[in-house]
C-alpha positions, 0 to 999 in steps of 0.5 A, spaced: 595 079 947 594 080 953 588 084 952 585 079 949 587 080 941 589 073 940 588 074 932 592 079 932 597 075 936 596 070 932 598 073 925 604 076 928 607 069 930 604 066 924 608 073 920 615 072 925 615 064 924 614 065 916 621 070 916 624 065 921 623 059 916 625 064 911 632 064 914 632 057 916 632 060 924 631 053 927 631 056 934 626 062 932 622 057 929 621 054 935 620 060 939 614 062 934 611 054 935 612 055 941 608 063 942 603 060 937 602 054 942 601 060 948 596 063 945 592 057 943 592 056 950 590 062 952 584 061 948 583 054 950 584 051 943 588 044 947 589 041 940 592 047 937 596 048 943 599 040 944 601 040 936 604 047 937 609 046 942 610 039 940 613 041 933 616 047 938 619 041 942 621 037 937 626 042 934 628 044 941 631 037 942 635 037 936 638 044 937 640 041 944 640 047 947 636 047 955 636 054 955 629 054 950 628 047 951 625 048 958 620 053 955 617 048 951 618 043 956 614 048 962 608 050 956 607 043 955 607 041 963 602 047 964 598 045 958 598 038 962 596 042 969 590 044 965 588 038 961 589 034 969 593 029 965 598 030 971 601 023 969 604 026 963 
């Protein structure tokens, strides 16, 4: 990715989050959701990003697992670094 191949980072995260699901992995689910976000905030696509590391978040907070929840807690306060939203 960081030659600026986004589609086919995103077709690697997207193939990672597939097996994931398959396996019911909670945690690599979040982790896919939340790689998939970091490339669509590379591109600038804040919609796809938000919604990405909200479902990342979303099954971190269940897992309760600080480790991985603070990753997707730093990527949504980055993306709100960028937006200027700094009251969120």
């Amino acid at each position: 990715m960081r030659e600026g191949d986004y589609k086919g980072a995103l077709e690697g995260f997207f193939k990672a989050l597939e097996h994931e699901e398959e396996i019911d992995n909670q945690r690599g689910i979040a982790e896919a959701y939340n790689n998939i976000g970091v490339v669509y905030y590379h591109q600038r696509n804040v919609p796809k990003t938000l919604e990405y590391f909200e479902k990342s978040i979303v099954i971190e907070e269940k897992l309760n697992q600080p480790d991985i929840l603070k990753k997707g807690y730093n990527n949504l306060g980055a993306l709100y670094d960028y937006q200027k939203n700094y009251n969120k």
